[in-house]
PDB file with SEQRES, HELIX, SHEET and CRYST1 records, atoms N, CA, C and O in Angstrom:
SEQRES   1 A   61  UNK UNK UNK UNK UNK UNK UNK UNK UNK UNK UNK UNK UNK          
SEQRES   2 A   61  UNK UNK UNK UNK UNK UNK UNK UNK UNK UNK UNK UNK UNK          
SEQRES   3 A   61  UNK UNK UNK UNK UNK UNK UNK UNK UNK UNK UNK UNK UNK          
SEQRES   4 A   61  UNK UNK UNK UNK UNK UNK UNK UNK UNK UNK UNK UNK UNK          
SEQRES   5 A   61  UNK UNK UNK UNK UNK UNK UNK UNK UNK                          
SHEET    1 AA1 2 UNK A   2  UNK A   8  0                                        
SHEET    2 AA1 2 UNK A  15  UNK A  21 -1                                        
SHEET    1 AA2 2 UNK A  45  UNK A  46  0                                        
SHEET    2 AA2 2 UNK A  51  UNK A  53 -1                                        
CRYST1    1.000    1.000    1.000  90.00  90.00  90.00 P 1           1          
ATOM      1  N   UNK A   1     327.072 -18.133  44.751  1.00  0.00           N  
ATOM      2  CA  UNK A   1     327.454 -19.435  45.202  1.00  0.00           C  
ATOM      3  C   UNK A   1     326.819 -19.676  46.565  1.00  0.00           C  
ATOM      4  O   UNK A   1     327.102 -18.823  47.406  1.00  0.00           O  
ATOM      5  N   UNK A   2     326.131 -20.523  46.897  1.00  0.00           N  
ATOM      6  CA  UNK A   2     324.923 -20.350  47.986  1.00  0.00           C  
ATOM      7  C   UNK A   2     325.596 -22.566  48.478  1.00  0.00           C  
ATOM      8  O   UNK A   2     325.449 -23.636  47.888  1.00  0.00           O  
ATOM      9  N   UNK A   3     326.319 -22.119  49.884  1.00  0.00           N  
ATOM     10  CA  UNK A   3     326.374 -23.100  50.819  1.00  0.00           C  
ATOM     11  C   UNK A   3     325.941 -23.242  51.669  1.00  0.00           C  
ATOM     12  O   UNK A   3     325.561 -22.329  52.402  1.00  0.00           O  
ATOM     13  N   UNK A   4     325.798 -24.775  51.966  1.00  0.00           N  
ATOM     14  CA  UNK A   4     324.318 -25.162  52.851  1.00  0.00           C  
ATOM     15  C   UNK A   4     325.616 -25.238  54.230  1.00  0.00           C  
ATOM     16  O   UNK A   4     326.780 -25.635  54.187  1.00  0.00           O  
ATOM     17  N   UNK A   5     324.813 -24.684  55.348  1.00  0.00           N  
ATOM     18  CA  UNK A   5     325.584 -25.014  56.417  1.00  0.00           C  
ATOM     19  C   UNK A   5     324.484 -25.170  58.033  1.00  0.00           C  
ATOM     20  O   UNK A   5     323.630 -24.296  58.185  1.00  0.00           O  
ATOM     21  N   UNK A   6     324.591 -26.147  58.978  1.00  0.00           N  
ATOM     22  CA  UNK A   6     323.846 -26.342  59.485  1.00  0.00           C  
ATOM     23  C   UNK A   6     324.256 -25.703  60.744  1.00  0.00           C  
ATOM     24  O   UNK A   6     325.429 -25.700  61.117  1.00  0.00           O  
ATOM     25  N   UNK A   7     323.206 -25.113  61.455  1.00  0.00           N  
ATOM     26  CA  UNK A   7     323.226 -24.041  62.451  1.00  0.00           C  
ATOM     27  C   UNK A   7     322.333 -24.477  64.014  1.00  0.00           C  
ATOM     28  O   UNK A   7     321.650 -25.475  63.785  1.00  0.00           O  
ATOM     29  N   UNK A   8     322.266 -24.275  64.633  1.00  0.00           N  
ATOM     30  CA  UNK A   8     321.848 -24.183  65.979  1.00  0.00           C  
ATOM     31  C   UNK A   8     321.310 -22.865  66.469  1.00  0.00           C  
ATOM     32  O   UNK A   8     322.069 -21.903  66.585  1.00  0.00           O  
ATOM     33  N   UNK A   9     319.989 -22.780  66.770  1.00  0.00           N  
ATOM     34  CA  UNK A   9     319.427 -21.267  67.283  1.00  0.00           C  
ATOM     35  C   UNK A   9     319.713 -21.165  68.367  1.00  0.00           C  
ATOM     36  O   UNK A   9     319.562 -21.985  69.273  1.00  0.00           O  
ATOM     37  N   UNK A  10     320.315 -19.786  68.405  1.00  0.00           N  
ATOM     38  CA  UNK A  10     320.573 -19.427  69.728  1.00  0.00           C  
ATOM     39  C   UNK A  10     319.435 -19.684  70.647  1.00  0.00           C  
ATOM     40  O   UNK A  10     319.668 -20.366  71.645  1.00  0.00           O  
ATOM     41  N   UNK A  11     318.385 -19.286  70.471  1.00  0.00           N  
ATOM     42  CA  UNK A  11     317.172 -19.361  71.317  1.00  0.00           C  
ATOM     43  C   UNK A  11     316.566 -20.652  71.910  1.00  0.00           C  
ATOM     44  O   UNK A  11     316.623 -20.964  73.099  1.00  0.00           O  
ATOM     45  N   UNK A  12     316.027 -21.302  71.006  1.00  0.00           N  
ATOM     46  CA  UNK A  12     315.858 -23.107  71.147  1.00  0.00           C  
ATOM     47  C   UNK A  12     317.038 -24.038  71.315  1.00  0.00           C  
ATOM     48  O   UNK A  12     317.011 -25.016  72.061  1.00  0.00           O  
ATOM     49  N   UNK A  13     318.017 -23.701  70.622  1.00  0.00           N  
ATOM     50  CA  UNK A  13     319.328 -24.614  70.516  1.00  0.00           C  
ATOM     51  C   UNK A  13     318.861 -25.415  69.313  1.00  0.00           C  
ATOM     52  O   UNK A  13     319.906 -25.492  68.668  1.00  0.00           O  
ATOM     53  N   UNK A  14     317.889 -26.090  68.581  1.00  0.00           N  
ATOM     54  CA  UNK A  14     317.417 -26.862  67.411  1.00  0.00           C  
ATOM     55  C   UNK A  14     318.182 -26.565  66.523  1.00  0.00           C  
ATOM     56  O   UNK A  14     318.245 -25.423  66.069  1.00  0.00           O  
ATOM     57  N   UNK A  15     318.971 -27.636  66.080  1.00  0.00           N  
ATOM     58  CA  UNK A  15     319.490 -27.109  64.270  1.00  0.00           C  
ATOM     59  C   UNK A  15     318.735 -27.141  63.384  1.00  0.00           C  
ATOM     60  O   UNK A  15     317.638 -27.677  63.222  1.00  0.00           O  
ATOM     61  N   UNK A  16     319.550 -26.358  62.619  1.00  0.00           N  
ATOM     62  CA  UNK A  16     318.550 -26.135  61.371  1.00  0.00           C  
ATOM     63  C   UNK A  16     319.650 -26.064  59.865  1.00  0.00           C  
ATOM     64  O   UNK A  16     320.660 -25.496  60.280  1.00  0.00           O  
ATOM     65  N   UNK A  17     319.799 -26.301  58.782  1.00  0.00           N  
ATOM     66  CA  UNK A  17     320.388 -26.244  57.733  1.00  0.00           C  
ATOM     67  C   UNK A  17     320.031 -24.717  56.989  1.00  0.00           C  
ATOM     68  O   UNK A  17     318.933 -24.672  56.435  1.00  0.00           O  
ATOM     69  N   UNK A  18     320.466 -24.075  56.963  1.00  0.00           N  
ATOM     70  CA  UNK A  18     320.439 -22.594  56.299  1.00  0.00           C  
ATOM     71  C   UNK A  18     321.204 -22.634  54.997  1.00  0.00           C  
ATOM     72  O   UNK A  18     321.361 -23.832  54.761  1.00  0.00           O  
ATOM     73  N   UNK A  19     321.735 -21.948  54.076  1.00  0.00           N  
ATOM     74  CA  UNK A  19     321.774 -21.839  53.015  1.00  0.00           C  
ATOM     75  C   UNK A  19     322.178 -19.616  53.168  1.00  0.00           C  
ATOM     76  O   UNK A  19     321.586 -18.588  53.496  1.00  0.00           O  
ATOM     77  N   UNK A  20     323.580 -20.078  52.646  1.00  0.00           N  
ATOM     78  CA  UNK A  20     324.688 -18.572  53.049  1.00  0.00           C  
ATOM     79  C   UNK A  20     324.984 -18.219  51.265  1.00  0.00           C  
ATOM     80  O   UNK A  20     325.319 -19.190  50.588  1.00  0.00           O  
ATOM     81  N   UNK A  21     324.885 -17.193  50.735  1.00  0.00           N  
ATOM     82  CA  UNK A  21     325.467 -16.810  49.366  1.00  0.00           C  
ATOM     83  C   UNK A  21     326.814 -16.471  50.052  1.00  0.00           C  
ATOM     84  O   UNK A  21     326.969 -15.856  51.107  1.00  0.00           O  
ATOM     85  N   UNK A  22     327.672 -16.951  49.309  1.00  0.00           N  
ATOM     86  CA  UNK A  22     329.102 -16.608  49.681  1.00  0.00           C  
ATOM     87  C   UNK A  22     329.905 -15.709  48.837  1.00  0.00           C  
ATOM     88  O   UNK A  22     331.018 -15.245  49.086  1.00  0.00           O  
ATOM     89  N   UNK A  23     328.861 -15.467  47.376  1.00  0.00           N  
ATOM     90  CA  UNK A  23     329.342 -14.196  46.472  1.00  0.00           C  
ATOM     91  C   UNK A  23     329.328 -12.949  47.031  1.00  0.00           C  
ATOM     92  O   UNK A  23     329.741 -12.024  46.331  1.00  0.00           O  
ATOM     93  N   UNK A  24     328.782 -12.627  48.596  1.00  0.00           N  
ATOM     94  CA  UNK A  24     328.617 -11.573  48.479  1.00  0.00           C  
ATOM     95  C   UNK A  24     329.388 -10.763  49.886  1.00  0.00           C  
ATOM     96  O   UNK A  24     329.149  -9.739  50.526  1.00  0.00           O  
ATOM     97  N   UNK A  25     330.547 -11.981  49.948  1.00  0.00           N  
ATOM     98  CA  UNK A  25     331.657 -11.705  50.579  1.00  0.00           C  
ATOM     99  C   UNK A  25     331.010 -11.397  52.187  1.00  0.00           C  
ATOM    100  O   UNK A  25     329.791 -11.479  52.339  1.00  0.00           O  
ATOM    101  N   UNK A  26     331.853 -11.061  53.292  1.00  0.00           N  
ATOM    102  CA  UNK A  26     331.321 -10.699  54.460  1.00  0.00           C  
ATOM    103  C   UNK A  26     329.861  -9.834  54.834  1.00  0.00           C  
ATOM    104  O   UNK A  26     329.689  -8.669  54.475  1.00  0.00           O  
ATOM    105  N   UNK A  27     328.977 -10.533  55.522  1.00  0.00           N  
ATOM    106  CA  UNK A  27     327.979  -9.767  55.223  1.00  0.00           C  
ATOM    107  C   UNK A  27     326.584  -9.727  56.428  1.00  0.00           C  
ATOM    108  O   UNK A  27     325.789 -10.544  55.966  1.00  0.00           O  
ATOM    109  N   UNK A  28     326.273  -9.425  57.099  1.00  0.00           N  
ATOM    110  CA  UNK A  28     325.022  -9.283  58.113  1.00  0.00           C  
ATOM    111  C   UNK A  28     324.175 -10.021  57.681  1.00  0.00           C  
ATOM    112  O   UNK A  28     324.356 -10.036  56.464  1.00  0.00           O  
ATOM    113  N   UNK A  29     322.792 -11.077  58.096  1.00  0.00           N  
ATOM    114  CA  UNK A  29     321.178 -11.325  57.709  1.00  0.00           C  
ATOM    115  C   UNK A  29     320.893 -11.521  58.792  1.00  0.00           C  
ATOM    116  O   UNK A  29     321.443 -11.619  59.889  1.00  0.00           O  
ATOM    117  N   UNK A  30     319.860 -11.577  58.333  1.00  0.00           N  
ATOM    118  CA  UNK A  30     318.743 -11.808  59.276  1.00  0.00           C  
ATOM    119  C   UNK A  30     318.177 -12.826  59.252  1.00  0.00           C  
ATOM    120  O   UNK A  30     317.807 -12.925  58.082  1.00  0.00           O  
ATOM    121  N   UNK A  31     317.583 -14.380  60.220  1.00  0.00           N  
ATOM    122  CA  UNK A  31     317.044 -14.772  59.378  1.00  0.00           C  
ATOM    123  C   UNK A  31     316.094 -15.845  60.661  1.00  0.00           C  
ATOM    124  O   UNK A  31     316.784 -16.325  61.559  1.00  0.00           O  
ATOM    125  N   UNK A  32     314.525 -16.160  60.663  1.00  0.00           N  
ATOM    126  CA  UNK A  32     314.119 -16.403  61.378  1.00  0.00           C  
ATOM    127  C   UNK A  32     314.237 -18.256  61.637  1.00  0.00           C  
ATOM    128  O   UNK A  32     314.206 -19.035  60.684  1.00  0.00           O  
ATOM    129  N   UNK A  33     314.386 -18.758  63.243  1.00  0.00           N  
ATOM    130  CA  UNK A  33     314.910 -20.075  63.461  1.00  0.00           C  
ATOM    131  C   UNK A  33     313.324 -20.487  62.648  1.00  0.00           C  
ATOM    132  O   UNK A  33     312.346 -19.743  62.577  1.00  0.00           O  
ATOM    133  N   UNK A  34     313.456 -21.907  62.086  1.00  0.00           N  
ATOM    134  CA  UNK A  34     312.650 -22.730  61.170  1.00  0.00           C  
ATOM    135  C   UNK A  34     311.735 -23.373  62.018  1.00  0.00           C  
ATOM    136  O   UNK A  34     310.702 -23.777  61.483  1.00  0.00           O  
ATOM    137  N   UNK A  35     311.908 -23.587  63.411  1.00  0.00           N  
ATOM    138  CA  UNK A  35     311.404 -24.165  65.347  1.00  0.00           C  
ATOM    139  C   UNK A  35     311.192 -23.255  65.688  1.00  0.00           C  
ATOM    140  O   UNK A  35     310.139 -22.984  65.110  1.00  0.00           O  
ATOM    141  N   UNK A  36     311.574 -22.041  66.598  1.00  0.00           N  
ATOM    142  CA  UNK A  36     310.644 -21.249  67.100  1.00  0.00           C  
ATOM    143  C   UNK A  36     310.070 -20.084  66.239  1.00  0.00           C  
ATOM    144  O   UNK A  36     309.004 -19.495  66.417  1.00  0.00           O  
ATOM    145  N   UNK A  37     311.030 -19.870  65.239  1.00  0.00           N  
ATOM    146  CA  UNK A  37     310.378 -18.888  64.679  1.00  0.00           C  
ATOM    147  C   UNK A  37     310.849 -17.071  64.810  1.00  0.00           C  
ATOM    148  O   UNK A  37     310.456 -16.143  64.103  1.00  0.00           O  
ATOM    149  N   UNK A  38     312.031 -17.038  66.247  1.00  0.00           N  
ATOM    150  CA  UNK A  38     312.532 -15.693  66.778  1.00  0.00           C  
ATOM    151  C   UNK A  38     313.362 -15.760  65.749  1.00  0.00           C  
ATOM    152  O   UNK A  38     313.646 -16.820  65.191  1.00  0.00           O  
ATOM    153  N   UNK A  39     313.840 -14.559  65.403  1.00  0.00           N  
ATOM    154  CA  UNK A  39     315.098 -13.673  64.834  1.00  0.00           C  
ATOM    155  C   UNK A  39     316.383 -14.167  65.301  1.00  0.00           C  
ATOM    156  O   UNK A  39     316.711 -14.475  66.446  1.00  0.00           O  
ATOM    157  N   UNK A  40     317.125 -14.193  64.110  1.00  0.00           N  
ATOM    158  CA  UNK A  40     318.302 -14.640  64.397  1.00  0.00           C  
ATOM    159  C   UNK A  40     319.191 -13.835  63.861  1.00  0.00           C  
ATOM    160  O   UNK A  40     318.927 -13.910  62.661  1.00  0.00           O  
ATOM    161  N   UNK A  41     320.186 -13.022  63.995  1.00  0.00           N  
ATOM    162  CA  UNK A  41     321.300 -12.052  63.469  1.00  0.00           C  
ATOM    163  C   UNK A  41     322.435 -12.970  62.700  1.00  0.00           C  
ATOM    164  O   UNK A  41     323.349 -12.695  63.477  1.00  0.00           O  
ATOM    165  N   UNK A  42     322.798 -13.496  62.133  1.00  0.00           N  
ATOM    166  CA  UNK A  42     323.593 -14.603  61.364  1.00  0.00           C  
ATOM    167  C   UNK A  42     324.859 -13.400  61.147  1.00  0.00           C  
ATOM    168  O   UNK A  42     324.519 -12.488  60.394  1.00  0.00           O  
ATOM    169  N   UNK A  43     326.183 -13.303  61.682  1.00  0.00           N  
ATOM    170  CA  UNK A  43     327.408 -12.425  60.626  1.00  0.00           C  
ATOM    171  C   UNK A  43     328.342 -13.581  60.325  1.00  0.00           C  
ATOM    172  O   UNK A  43     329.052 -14.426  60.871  1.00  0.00           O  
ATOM    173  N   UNK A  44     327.973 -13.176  59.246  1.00  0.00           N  
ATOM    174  CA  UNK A  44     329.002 -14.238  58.049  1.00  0.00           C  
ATOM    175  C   UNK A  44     330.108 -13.647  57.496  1.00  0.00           C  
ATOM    176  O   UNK A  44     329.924 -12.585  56.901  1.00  0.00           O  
ATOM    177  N   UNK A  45     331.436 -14.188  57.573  1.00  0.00           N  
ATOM    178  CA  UNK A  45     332.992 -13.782  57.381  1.00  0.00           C  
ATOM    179  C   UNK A  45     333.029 -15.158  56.077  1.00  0.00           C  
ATOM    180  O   UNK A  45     332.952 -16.385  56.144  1.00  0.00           O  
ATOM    181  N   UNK A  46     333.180 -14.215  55.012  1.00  0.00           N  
ATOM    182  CA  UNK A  46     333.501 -15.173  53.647  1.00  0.00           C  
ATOM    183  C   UNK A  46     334.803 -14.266  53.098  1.00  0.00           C  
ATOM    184  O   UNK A  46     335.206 -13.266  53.693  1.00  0.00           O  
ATOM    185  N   UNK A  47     335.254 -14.670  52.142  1.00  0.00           N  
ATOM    186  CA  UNK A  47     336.337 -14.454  51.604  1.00  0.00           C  
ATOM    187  C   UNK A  47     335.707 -14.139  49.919  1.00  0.00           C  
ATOM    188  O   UNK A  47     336.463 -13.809  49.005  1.00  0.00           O  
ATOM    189  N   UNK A  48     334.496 -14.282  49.780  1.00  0.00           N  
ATOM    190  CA  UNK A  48     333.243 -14.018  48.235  1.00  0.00           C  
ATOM    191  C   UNK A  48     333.503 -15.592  47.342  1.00  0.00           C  
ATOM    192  O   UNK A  48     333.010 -15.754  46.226  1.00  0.00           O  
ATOM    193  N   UNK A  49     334.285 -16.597  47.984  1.00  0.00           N  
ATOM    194  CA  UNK A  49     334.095 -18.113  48.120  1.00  0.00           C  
ATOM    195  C   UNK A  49     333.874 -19.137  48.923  1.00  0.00           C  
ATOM    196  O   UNK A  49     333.083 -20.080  48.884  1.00  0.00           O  
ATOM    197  N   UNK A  50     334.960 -18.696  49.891  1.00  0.00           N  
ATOM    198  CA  UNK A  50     334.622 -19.578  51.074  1.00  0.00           C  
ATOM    199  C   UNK A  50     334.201 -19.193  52.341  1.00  0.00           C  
ATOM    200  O   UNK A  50     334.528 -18.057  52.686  1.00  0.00           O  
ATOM    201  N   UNK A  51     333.479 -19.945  53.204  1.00  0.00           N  
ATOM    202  CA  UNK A  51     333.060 -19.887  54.705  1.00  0.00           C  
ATOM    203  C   UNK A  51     334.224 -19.495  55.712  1.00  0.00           C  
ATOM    204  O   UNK A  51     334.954 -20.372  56.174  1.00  0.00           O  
ATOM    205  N   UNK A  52     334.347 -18.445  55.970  1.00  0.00           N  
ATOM    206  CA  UNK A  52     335.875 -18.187  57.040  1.00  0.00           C  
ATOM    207  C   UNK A  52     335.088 -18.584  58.737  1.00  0.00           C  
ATOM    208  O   UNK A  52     335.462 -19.525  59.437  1.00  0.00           O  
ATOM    209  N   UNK A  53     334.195 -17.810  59.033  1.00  0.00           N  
ATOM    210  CA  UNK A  53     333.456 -17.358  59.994  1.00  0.00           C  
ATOM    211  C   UNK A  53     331.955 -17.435  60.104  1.00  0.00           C  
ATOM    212  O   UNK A  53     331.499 -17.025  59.037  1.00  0.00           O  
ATOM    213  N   UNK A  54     331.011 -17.774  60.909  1.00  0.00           N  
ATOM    214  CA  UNK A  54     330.164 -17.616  61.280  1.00  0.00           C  
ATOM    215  C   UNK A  54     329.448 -16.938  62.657  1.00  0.00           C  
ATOM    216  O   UNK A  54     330.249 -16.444  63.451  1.00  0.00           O  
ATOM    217  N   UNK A  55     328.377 -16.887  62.922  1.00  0.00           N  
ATOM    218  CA  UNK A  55     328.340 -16.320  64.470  1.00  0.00           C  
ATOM    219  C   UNK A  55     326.898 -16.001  64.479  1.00  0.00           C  
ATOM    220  O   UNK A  55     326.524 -14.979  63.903  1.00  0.00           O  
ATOM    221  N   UNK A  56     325.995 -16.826  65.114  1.00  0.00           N  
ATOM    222  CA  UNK A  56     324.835 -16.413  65.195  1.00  0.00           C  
ATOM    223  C   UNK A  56     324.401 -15.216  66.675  1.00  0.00           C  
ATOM    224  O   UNK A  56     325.300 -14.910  67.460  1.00  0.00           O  
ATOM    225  N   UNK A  57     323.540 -14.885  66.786  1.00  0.00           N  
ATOM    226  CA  UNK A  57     323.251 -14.260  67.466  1.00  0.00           C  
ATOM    227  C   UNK A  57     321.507 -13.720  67.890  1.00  0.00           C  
ATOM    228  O   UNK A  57     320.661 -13.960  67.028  1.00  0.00           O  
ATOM    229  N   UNK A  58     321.135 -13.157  68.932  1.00  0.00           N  
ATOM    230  CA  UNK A  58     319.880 -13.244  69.084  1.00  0.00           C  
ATOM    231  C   UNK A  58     319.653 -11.649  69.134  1.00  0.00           C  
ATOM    232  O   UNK A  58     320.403 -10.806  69.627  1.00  0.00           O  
ATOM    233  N   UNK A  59     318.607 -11.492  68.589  1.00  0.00           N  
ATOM    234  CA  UNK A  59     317.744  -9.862  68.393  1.00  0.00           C  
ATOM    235  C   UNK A  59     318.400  -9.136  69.734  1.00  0.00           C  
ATOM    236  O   UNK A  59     318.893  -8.034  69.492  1.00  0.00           O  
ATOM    237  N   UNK A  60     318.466  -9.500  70.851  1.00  0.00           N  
ATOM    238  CA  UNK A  60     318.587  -8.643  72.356  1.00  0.00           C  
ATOM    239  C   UNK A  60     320.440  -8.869  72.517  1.00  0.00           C  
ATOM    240  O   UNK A  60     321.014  -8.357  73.478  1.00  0.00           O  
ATOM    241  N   UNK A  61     321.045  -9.497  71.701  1.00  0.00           N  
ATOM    242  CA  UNK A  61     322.262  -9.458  72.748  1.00  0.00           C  
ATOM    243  C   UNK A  61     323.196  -8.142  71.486  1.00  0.00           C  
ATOM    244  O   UNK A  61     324.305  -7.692  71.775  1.00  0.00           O  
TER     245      UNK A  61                                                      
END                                                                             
């Protein structure tokens, strides 16, 4: 089950619309901003339906 949810890079601040599988319950990615292009640490708190939590984060912190 894959929800679209729109995000802000830590790095640039630019949003961006990402796209989270939520089947696969709480879970770490990785995933690079769509504007600059740096690494982004995404931890996602699902319940293996819904969005509980999000929390982006940058490669150094």
């Amino acid at each position: 089950m894959l929800h679209e949810q729109l995000v802000a890079c830590p790095y640039c601040g630019e949003a961006f619309t990402t796209f989270i599988d939520l089947s696969q319950g709480s879970h770490c990615t990785i995933e690079d901003c769509y504007v600059c292009c740096r690494p982004i640490e995404l931890l996602i708190e699902s319940d293996g339906t819904n969005l509980i939590h999000i929390e982006l984060s940058t490669d150094d912190e």
